[in-house]
C-alpha positions as CSV (number, residue, x, y, z in Angstrom):
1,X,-48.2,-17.1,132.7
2,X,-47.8,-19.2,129.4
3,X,-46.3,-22.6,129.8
4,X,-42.8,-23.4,129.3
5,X,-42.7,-25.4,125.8
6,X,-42.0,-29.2,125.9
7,X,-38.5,-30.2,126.8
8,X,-36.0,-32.9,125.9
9,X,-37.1,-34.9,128.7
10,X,-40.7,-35.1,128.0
11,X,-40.8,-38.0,125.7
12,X,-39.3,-40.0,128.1
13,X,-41.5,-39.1,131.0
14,X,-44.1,-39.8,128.8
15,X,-42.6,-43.5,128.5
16,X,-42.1,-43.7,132.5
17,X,-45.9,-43.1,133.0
18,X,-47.0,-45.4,130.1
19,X,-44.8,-48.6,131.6
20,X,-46.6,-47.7,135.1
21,X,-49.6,-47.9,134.0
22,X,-49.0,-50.7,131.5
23,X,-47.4,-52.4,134.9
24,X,-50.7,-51.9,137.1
25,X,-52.9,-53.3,134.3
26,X,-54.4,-50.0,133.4
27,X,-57.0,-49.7,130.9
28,X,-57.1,-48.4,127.5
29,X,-54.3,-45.8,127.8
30,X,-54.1,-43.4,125.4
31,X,-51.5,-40.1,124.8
32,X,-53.9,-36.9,124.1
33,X,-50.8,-34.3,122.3
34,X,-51.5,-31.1,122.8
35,X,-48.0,-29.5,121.9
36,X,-49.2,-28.3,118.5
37,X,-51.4,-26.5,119.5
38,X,-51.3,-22.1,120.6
39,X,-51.7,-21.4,123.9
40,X,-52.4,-25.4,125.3
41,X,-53.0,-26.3,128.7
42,X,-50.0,-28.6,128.4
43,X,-48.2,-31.0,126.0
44,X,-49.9,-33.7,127.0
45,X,-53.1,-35.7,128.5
46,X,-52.1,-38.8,129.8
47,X,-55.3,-41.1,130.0
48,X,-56.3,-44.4,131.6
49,X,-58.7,-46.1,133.7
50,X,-58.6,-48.9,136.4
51,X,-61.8,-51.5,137.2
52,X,-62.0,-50.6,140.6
53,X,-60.9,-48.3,143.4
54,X,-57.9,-49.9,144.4
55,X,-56.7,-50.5,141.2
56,X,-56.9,-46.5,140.4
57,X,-55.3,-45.4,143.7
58,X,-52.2,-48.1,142.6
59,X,-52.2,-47.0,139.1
60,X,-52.1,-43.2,140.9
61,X,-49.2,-44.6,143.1
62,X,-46.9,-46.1,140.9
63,X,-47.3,-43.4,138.4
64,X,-45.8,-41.3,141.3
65,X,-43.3,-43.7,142.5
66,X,-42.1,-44.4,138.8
67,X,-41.8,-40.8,137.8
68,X,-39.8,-39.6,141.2
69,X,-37.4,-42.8,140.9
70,X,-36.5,-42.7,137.1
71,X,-37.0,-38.6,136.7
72,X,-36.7,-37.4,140.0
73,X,-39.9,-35.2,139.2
74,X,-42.5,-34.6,142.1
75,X,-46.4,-33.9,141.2
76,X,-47.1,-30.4,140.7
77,X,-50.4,-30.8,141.9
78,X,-52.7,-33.8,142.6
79,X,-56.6,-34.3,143.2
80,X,-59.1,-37.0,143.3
81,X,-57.6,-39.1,146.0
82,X,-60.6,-38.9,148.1
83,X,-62.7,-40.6,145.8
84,X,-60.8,-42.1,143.5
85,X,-63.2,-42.3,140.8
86,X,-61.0,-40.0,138.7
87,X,-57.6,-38.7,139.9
88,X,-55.7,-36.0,138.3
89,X,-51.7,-35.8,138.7
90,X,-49.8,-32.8,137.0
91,X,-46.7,-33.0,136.2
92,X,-46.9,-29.2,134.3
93,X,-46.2,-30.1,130.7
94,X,-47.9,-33.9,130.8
95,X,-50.9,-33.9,132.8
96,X,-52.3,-37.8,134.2
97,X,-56.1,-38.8,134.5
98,X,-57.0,-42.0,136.4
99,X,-60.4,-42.9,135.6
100,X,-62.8,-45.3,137.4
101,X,-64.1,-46.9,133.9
102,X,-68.0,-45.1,134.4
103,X,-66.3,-41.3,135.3
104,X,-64.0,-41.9,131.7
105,X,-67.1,-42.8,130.0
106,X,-69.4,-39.9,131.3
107,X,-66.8,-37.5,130.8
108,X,-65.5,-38.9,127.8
109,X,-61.9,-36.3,127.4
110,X,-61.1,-38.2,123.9
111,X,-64.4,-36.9,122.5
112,X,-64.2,-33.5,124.7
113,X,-60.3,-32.7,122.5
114,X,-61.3,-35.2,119.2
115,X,-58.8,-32.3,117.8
116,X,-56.0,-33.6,119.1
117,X,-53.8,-36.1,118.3
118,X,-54.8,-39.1,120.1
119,X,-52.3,-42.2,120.5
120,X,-54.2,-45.5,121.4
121,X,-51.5,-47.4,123.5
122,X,-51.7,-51.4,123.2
123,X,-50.9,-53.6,126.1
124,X,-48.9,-56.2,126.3
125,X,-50.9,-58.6,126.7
């Protein structure tokens, strides 16, 4: 079953998860757009990572928290808790991965899709 295309409101759940992540210190985010492309997975990758197990599992949390209380949206499907070296939260059309900082670099998904449009978001601080 193909996708639904991206909607009005994903730009702004895109900027929902960014400020949790950018609130829980996460690390090197990045927006991986996929829209452009036939037949994508999704609109977007959602990247980060934390330094340490605690920090992923409250950069997961927030990200959930945020997106229910400003969108009212709940996870389509979620993975990696146990662990919590990398945790995966779908949202459908924007898809979230929480990294412990050696799983991002081993698997390494901004070299994996180099052929998409990748948008390096600065922190603030």
């Amino acid at each position: 079953m193909p996708r639904k295309k991206k909607s009005d409101g994903t730009a702004s759940l895109t900027d929902v998860i960014i400020e949790s992540i950018l609130k829980k210190k996460g690390k090197d985010p990045v927006v991986m757009d996929f829209s452009k492309m036939n037949n994508g997975l999704c609109d977007a990758f959602i990247i980060c990572h934390g330094t340490s197990r605690p920090q992923v599992e409250a950069l997961a949390t927030c990200v959930m928290e945020d997106v229910k209380k400003e969108k009212g949206l709940n996870v389509f499907h979620k993975e990696g808790f146990e662990n919590a070296e990398w945790i995966l939260i779908d949202y459908s059309e924007i898809i979230v991965h929480i990294f412990q900082e050696s799983r991002r670099t081993f698997y390494n998904l901004e070299q994996l899709w180099a052929d998409t449009q990748i948008t390096r978001i600065k922190s603030p601080d």
